[in-house]
DSSP file (Angstrom, degrees, kcal/mol; ACC not computed):
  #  RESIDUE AA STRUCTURE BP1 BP2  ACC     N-H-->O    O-->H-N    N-H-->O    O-->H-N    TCO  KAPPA ALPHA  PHI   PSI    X-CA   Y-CA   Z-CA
    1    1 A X              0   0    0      0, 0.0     2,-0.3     0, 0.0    17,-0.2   0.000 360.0 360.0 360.0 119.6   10.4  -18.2   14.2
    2    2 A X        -     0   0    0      1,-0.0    17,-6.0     2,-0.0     2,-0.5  -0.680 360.0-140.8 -95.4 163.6    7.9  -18.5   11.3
    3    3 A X  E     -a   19   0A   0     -2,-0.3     2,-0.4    15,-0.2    17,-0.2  -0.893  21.0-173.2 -96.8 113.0    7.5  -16.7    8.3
    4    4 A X  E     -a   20   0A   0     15,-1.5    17,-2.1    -2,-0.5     2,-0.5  -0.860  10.3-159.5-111.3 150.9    3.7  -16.2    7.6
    5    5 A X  E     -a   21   0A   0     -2,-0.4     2,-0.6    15,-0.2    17,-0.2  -0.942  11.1-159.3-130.2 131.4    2.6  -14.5    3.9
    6    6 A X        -     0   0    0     15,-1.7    17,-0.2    -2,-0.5     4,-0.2  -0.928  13.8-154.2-102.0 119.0   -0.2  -12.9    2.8
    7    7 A X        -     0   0    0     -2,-0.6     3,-0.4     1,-0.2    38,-0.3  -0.105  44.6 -52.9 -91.5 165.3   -0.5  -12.9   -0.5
    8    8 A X  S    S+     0   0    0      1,-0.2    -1,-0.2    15,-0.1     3,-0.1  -0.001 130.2   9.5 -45.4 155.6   -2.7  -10.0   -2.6
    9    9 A X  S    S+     0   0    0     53,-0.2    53,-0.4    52,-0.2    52,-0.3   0.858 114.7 114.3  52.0  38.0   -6.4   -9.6   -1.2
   10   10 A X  E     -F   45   0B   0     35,-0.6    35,-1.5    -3,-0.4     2,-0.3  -0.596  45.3-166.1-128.8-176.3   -5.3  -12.0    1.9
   11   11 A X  E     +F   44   0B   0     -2,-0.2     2,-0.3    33,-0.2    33,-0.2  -0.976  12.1 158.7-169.0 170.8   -4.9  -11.7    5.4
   12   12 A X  E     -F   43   0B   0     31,-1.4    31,-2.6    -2,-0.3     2,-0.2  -0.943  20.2-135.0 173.5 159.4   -3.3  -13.8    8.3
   13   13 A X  E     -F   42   0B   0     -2,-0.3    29,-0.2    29,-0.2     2,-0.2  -0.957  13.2-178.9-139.6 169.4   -2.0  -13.6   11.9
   14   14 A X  E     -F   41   0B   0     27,-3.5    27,-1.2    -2,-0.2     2,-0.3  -0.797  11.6-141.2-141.8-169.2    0.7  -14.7   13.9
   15   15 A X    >   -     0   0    0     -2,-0.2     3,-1.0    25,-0.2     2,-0.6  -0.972  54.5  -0.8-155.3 171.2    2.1  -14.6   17.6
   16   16 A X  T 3  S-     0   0    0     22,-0.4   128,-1.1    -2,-0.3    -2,-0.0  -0.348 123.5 -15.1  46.2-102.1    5.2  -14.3   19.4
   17   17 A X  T 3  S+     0   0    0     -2,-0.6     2,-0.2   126,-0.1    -1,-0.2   0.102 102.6 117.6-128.7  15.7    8.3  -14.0   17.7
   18   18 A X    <   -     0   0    0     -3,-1.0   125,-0.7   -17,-0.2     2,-0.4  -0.518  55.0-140.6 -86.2 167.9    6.7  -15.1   14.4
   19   19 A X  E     -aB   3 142A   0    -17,-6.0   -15,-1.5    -2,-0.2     2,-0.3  -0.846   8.4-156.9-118.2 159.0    6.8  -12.5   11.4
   20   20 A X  E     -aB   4 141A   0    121,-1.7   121,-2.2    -2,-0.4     2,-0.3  -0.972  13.5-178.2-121.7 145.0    4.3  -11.8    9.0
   21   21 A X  E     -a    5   0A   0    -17,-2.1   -15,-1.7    -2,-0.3     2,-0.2  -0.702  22.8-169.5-133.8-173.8    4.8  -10.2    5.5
   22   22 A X        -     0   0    0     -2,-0.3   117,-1.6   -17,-0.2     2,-0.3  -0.773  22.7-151.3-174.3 119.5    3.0   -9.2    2.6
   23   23 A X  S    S+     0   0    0    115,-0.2   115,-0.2     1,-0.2   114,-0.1  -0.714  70.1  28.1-111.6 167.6    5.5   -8.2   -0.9
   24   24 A X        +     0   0    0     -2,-0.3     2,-0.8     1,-0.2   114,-0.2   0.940  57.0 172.7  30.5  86.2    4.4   -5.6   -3.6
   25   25 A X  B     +C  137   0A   0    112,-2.7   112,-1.5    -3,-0.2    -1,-0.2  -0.918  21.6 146.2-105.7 101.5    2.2   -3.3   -1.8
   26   26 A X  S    S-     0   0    0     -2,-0.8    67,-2.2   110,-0.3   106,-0.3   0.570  85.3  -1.9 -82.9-121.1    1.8   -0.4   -5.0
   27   27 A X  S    S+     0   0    0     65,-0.3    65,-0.1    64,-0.1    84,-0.1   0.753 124.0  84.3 -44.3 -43.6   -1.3    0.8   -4.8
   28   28 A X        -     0   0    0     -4,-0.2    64,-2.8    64,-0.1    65,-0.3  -0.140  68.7-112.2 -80.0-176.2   -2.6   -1.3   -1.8
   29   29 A X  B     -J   91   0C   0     17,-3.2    17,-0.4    62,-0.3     2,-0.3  -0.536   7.2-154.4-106.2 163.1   -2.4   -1.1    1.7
   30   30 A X        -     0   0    0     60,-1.0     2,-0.6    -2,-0.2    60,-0.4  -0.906  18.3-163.9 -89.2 107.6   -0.8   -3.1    4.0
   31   31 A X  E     -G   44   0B   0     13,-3.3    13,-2.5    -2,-0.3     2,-0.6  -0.905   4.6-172.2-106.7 101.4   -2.7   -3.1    7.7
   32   32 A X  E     +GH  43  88B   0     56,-2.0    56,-1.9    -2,-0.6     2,-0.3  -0.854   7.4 175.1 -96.3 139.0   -0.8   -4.3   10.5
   33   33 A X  E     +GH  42  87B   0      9,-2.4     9,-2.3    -2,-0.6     2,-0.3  -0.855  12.7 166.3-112.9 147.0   -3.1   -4.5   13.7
   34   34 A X  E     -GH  41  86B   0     52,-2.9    52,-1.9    -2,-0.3     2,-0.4  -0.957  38.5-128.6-167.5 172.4   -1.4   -6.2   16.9
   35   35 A X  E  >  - H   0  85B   0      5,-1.6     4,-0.7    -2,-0.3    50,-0.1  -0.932  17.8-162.5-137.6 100.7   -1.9   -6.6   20.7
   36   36 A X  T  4 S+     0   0    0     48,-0.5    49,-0.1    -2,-0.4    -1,-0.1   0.550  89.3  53.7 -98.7  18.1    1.4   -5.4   22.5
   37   37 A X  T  4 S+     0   0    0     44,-0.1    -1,-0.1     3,-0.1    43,-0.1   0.861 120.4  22.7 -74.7 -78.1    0.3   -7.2   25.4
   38   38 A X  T  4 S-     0   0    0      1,-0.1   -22,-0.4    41,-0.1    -2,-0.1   0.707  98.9-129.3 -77.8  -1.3   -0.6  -11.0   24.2
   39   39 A X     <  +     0   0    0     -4,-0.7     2,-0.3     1,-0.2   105,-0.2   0.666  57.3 149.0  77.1   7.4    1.9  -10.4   21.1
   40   40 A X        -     0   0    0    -25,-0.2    -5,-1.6   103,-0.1     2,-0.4  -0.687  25.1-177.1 -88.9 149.9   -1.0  -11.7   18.6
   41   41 A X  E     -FG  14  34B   0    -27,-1.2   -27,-3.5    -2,-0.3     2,-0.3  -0.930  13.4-173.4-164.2 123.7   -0.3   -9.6   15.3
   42   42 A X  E     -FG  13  33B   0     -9,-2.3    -9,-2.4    -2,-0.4     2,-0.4  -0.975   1.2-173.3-136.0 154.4   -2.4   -9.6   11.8
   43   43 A X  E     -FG  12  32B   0    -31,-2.6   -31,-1.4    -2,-0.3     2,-0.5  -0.993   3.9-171.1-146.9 141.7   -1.4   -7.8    8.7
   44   44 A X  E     -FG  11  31B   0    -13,-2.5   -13,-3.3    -2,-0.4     2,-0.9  -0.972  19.5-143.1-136.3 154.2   -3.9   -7.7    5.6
   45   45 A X  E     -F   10   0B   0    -35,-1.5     2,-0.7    -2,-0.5   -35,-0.6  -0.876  24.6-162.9-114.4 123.2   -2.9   -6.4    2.2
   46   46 A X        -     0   0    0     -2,-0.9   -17,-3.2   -17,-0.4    17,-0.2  -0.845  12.4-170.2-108.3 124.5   -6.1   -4.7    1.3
   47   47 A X  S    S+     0   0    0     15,-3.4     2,-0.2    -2,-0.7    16,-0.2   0.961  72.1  27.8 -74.3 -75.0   -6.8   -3.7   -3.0
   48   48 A X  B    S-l   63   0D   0     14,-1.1    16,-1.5     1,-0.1     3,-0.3  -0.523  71.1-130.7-110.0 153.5   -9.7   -1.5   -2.9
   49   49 A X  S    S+     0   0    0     14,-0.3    16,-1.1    -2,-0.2     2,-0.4   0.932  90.3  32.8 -78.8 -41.3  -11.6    1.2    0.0
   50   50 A X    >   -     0   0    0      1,-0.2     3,-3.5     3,-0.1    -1,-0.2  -0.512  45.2-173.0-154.4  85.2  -15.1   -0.2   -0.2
   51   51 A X  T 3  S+     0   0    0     -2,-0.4     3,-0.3    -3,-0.3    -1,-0.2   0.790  93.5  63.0  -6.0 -75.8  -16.7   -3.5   -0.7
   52   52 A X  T 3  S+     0   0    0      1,-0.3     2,-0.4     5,-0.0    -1,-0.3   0.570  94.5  60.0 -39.5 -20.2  -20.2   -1.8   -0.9
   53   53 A X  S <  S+     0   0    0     -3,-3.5    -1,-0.3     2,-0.0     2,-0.3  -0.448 105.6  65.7-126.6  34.2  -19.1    0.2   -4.0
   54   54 A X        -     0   0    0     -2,-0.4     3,-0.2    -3,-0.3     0, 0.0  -0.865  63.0-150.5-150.5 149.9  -18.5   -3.6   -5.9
   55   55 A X  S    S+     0   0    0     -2,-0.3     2,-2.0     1,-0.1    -1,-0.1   0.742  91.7  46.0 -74.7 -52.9  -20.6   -6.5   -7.0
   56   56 A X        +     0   0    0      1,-0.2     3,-0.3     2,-0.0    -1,-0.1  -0.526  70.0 145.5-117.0  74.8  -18.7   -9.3   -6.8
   57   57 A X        +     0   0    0     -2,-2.0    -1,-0.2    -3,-0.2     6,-0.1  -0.367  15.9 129.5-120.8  65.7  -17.2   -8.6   -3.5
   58   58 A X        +     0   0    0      2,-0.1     2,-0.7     1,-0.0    -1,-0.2   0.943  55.0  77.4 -41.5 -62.3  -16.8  -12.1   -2.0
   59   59 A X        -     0   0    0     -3,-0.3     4,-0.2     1,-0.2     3,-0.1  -0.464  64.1-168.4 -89.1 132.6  -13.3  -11.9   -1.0
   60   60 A X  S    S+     0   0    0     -2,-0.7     3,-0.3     1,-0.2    -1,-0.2   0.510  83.0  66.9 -78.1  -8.9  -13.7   -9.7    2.4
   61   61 A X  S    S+     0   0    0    -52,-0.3   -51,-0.3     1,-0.2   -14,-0.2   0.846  86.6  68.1 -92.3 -14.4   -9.7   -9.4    2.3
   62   62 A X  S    S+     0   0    0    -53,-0.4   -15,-3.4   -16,-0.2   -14,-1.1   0.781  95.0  53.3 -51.0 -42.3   -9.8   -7.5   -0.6
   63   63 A X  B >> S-l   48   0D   0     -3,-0.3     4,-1.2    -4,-0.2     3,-1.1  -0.918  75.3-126.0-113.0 128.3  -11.4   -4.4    0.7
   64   64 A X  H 3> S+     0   0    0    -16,-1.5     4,-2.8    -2,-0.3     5,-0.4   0.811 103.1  44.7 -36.6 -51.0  -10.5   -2.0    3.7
   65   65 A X  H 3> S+     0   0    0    -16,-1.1     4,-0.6     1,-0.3    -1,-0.2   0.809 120.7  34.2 -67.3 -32.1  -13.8   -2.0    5.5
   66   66 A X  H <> S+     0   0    0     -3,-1.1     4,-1.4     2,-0.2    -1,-0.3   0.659 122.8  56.1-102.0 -18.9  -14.8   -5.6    5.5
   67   67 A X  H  X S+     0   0    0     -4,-1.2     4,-1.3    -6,-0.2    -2,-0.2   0.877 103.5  45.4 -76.4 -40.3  -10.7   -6.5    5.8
   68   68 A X  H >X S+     0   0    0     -4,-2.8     3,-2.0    -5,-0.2     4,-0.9   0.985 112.8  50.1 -72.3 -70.8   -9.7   -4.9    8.5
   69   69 A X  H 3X S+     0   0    0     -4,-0.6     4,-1.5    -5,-0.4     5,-0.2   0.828 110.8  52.1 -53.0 -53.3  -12.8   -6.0   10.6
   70   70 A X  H 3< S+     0   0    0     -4,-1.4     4,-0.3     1,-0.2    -1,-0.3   0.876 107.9  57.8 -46.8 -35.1  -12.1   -9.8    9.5
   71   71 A X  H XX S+     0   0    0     -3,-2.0     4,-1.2    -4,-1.3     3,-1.1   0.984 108.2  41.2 -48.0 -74.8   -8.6   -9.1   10.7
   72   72 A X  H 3X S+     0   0    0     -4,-0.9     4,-1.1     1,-0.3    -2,-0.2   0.307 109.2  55.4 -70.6  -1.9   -9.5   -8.2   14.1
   73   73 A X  H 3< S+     0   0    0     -4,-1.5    -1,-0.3     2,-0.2    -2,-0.2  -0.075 110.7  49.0 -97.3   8.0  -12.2  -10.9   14.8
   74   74 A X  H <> S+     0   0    0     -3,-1.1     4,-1.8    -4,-0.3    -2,-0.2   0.430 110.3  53.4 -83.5 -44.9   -9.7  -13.4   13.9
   75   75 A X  H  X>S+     0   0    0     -4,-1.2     4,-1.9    -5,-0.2     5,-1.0   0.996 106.2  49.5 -69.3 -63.0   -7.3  -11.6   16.2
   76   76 A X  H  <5S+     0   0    0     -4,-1.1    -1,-0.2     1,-0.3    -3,-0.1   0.935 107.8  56.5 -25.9 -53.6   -9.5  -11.7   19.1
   77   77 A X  H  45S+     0   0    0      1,-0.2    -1,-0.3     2,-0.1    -2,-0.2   0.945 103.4  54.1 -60.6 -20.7  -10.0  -15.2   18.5
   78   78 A X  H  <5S-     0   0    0     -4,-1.8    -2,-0.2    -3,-0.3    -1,-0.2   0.935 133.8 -85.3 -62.1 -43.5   -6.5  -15.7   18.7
   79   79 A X  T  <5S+     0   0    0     -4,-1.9    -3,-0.2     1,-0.3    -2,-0.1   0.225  78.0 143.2 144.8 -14.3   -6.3  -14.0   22.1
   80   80 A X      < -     0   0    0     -5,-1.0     2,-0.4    -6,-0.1    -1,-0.3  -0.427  48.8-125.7 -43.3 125.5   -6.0  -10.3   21.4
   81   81 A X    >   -     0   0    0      1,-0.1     3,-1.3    -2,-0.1     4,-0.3  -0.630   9.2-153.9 -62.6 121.1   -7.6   -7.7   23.4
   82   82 A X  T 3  S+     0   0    0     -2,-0.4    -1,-0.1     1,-0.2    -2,-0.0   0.603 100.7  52.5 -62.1 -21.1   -9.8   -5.4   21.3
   83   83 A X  T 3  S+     0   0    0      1,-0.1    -1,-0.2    41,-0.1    -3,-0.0   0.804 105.1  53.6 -68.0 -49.7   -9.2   -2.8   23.8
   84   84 A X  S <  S+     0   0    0     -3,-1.3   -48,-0.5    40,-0.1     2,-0.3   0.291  87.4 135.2 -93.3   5.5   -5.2   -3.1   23.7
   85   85 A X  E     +H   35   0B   0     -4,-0.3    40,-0.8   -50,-0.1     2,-0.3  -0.436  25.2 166.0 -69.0 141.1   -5.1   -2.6   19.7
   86   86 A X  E     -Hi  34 125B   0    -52,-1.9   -52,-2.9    -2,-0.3     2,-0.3  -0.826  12.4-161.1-128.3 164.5   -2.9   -0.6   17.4
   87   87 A X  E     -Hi  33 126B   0     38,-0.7    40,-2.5    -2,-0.3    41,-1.4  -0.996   7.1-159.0-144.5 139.9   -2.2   -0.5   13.7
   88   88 A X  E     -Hi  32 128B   0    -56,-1.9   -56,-2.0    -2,-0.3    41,-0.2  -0.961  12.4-147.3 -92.5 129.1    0.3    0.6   11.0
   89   89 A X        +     0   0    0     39,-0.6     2,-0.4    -2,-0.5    41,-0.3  -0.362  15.1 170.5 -84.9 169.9    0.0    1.3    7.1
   90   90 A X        +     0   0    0    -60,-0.4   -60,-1.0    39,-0.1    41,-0.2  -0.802  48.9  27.1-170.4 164.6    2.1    1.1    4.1
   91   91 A X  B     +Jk  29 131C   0     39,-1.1    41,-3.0    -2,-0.4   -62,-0.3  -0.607  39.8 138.6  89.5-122.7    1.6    1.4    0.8
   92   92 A X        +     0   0    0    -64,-2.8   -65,-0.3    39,-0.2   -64,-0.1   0.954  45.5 167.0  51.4  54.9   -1.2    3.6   -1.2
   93   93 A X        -     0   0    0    -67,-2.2     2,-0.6   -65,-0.3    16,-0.3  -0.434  48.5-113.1 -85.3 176.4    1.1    4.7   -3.7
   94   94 A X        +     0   0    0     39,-2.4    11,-0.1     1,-0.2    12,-0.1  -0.934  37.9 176.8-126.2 100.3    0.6    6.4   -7.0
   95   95 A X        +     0   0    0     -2,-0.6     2,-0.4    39,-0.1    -1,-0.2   0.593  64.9  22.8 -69.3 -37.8    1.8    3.6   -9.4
   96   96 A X  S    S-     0   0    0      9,-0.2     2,-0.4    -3,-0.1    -1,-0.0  -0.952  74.1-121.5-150.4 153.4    0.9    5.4  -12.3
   97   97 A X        -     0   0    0     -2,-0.4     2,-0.4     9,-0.0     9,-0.0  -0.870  33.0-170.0-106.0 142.2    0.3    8.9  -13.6
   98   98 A X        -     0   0    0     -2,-0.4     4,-0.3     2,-0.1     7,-0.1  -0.983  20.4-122.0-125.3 113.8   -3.3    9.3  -15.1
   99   99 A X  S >  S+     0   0    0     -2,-0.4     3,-0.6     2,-0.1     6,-0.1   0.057  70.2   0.9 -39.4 155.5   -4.3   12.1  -17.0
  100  100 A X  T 3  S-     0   0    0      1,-0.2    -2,-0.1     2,-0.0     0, 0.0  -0.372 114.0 -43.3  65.5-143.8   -7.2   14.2  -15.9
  101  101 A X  T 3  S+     0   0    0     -2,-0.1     2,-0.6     5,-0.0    -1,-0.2  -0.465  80.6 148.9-118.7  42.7   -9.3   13.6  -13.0
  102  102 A X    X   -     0   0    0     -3,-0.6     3,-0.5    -4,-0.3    -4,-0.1  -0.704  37.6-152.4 -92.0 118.2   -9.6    9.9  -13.4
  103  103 A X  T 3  S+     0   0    0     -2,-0.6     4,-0.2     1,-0.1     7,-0.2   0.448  87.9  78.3 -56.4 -12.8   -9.9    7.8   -9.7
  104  104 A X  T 3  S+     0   0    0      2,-0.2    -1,-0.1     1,-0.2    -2,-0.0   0.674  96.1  44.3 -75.8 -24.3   -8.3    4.8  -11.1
  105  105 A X  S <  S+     0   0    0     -3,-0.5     4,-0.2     1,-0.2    -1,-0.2   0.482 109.4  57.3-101.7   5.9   -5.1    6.6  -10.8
  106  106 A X  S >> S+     0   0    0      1,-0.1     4,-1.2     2,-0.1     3,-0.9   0.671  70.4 116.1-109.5   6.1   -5.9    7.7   -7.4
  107  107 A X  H 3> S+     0   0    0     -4,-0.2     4,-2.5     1,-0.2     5,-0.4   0.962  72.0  49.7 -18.6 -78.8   -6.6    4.2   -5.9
  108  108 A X  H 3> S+     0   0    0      1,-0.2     4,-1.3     2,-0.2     5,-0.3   0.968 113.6  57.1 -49.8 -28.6   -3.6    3.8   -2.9
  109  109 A X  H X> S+     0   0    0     -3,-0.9     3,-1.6   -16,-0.3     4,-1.2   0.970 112.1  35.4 -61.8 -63.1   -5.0    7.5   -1.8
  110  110 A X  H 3X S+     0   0    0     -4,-1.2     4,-3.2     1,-0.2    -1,-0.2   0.850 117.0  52.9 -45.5 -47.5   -8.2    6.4   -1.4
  111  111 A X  H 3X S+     0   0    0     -4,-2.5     4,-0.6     1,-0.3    -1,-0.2   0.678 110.6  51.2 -41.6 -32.4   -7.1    3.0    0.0
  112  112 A X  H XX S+     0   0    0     -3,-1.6     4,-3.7    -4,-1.3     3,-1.1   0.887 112.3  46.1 -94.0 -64.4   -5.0    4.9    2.4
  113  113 A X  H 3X S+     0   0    0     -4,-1.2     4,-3.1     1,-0.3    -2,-0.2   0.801 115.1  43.0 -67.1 -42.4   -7.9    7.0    3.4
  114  114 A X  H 3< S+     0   0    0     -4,-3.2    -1,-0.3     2,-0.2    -2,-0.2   0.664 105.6  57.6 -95.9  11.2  -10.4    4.5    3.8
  115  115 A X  H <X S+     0   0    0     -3,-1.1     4,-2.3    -4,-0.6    -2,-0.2   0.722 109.8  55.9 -98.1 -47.0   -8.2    2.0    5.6
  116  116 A X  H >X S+     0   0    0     -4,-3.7     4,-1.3     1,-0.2     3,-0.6   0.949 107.7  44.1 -48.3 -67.7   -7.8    5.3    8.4
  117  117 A X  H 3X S+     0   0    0     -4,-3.1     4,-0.6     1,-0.3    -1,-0.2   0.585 108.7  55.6 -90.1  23.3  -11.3    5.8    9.0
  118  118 A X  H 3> S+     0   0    0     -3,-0.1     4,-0.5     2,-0.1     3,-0.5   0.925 113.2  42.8 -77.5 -56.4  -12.0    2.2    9.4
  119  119 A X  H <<>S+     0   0    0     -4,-2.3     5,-2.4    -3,-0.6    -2,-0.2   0.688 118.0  47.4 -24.3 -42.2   -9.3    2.1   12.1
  120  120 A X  H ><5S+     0   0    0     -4,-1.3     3,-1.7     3,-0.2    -1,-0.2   0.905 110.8  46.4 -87.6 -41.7  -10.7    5.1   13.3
  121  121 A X  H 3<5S+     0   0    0     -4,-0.6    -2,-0.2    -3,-0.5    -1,-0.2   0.530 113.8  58.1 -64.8  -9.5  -14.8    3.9   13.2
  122  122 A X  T 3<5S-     0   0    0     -4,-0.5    -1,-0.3     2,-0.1    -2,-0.2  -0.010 120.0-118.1-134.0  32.9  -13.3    0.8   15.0
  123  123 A X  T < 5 +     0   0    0     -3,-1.7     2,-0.3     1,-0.2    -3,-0.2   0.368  64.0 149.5  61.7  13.0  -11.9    2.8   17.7
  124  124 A X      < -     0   0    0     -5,-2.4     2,-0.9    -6,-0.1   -38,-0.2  -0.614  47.6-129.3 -71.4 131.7   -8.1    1.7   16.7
  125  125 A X  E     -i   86   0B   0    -40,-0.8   -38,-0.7    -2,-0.3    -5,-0.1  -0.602  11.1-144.7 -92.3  87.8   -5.4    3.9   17.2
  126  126 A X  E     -i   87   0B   0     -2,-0.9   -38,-0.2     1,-0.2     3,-0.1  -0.294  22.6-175.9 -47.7 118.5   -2.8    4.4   13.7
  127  127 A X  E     -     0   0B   0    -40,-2.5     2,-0.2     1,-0.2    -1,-0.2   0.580  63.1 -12.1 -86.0 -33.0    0.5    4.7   15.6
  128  128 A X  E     -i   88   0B   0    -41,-1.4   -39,-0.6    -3,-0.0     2,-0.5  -0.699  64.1-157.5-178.3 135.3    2.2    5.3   12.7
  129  129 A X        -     0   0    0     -2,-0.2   -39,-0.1   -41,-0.2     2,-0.1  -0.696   9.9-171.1-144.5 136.8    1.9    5.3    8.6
  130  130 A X        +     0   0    0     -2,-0.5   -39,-1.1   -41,-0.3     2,-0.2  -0.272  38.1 148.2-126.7  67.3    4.2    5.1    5.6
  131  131 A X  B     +k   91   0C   0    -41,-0.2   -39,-0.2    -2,-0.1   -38,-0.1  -0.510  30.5   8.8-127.7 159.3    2.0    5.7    2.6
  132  132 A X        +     0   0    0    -41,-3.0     3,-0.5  -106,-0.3     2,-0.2  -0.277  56.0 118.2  64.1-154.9    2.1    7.4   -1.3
  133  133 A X  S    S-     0   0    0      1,-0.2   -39,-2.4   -40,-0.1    -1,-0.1  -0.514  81.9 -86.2  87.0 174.5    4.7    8.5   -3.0
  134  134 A X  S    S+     0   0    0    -41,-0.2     2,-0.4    -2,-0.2    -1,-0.2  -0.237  94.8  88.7-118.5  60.1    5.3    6.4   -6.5
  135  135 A X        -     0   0    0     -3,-0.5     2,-0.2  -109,-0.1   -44,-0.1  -0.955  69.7-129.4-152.2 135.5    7.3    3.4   -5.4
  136  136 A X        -     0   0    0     -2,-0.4    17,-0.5   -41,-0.1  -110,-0.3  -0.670  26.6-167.9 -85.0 135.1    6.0   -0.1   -4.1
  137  137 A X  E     -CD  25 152A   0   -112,-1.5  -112,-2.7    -2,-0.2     2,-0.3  -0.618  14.9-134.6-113.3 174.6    7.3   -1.7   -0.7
  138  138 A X  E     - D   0 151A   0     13,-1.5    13,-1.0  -114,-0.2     2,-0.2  -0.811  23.8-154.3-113.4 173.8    7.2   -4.7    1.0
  139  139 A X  E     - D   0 150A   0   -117,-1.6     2,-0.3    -2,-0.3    11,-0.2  -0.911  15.1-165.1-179.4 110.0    6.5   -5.2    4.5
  140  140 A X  E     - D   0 149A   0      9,-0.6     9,-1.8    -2,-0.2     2,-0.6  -0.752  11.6-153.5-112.6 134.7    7.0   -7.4    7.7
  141  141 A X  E     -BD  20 148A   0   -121,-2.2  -121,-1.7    -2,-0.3     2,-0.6  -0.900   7.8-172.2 -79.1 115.6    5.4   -7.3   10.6
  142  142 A X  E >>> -BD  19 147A   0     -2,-0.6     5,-1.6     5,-0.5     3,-1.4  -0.810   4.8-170.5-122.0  86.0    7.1   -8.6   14.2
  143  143 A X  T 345S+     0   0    0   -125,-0.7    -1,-0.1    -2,-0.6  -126,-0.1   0.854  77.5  72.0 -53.6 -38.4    4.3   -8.6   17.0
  144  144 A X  T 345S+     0   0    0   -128,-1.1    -1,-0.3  -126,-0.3  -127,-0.1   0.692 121.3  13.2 -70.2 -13.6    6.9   -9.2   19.8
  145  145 A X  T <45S-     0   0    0     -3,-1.4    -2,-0.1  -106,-0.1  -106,-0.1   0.511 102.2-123.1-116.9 -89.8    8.3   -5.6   19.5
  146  146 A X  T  <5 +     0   0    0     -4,-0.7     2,-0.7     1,-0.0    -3,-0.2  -0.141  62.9 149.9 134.2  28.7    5.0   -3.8   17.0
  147  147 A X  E   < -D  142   0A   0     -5,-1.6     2,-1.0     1,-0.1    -5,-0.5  -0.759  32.3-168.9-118.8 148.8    7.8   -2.9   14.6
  148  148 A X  E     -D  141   0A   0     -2,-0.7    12,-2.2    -7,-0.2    -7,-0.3  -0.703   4.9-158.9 -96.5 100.3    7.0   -2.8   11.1
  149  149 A X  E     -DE 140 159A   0     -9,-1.8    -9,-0.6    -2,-1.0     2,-0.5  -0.433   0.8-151.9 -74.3 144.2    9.5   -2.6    8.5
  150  150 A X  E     -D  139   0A   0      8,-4.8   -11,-0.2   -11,-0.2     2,-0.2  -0.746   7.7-168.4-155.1 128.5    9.3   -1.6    5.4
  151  151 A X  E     +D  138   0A   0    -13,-1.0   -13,-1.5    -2,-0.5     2,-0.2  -0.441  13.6 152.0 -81.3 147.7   11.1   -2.3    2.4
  152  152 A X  E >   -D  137   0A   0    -15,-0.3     3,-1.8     3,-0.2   -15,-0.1  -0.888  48.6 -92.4-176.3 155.7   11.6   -0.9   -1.3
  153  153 A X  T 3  S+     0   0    0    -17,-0.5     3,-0.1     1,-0.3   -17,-0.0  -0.256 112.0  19.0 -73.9 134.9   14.2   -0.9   -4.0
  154  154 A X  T 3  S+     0   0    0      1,-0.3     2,-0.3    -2,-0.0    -1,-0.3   0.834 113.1 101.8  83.3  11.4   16.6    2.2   -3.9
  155  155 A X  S <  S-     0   0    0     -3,-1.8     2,-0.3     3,-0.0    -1,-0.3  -0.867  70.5-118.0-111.0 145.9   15.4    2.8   -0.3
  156  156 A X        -     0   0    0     -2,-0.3    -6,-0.0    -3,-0.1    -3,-0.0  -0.806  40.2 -91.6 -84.8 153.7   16.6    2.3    2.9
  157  157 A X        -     0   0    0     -2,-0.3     2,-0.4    -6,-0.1    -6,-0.2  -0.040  40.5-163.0  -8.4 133.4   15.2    0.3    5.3
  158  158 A X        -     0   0    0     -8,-0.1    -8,-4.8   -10,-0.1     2,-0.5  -0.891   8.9-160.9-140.0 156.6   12.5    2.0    7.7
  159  159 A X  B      E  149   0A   0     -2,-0.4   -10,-0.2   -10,-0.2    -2,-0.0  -0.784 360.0 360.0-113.4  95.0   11.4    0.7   10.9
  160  160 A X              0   0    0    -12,-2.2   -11,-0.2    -2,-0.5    -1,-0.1   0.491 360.0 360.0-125.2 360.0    7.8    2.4   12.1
C-alpha cells in the first residue's frame, strides 16, 4: 500500500488499496471523488471558490471549480466511471475571527459552498461532509472501502 500526498493547491489519485492524504486543511477544502466500482480515488485540497474571480490563476488545483473538474478528468483517465462517482469534504473552517463583514474571514464557507455546487453542476453526488467549525484537520482518503477519515488535534478520529 502507497501513501500518495497532495500538498496545498495540489491534486492526485490513487487505486486500490493505496491511500491518499492531504494535512492542514484550515480554511480549505479537501475533495475526495472516487469510483466504488474500479476503486480509482482523487482527493484535491482546494484554497479558493473561483478561479474566474483571480488574475493569476494558473494553478487549476487551487480553486474549486477548475479543481474539481481536473480531478475527475484525470480520474476517468485512470479508469473511473463518470457515471459511478461520489465525493466527500473536509475542511472550510473559520481559522480566524474577523471583525465586521470582511470575506477574507469567511473563506472555508465559501470554499465549502462552492466546492458543493461544483459537485452538484457536475452531476456528483456529496455522500457525506465534515466542514467549519475553527479547527484544521487532516485527511486520508482509502478508495478500496470510500472511507475518509479525518483527523485533528483534540479530536477523535471520524470515519465518513
Amino acid at each position: 500500500m502507497a501513501t500518495i500526498k497532495v500538498g496545498m493547491a495540489d491534486l492526485n489519485i490513487c487505486k486500490g488499496s493505496d491511500m491518499i492524504t492531504t494535512l492542514g486543511l484550515g480554511s480549505c477544502i479537501g475533495i475526495a471523488i472516487y469510483d466504488p466500482v474500479t476503486k480509482v480515488g482523487g482527493l484535491a485540497h482546494i484554497m479558493l471558490p473561483d478561479s474566474t474571480q483571480m488574475r493569476n490563476n494558473s494553478n487549476i488545483a487551487k480553486f474549486a471549480d477548475t479543481g474539481i473538474e481536473e480531478l475527475v478528468k484525470r480520474m476517468i483517465a485512470a479508469g473511473a466511471n463518470r457515471r459511478r462517482l461520489v465525493a466527500k469534504i473536509a475542511g472550510g473552517a473559520k481559522m480566524f475571527e474577523v471583525s465586521g463583514l470582511s470575506t477574507i474571514g469567511n473563506v472555508g464557507e465559501r470554499n465549502a459552498q462552492a466546492s458543493k455546487a461544483k459537485l452538484k453542476q457536475m452531476g456528483i453526488p456529496l455522500l457525506a461532509e465534515d466542514t467549519g467549525s475553527n479547527y484544521g484537520r487532516t485527511v486520508e482518503l482509502y478508495p478500496s472501502t470510500g472511507e475518509f477519515y479525518i483527523k485533528a488535534v483534540g479530536k477523535i478520529l471520524k470515519i465518513i
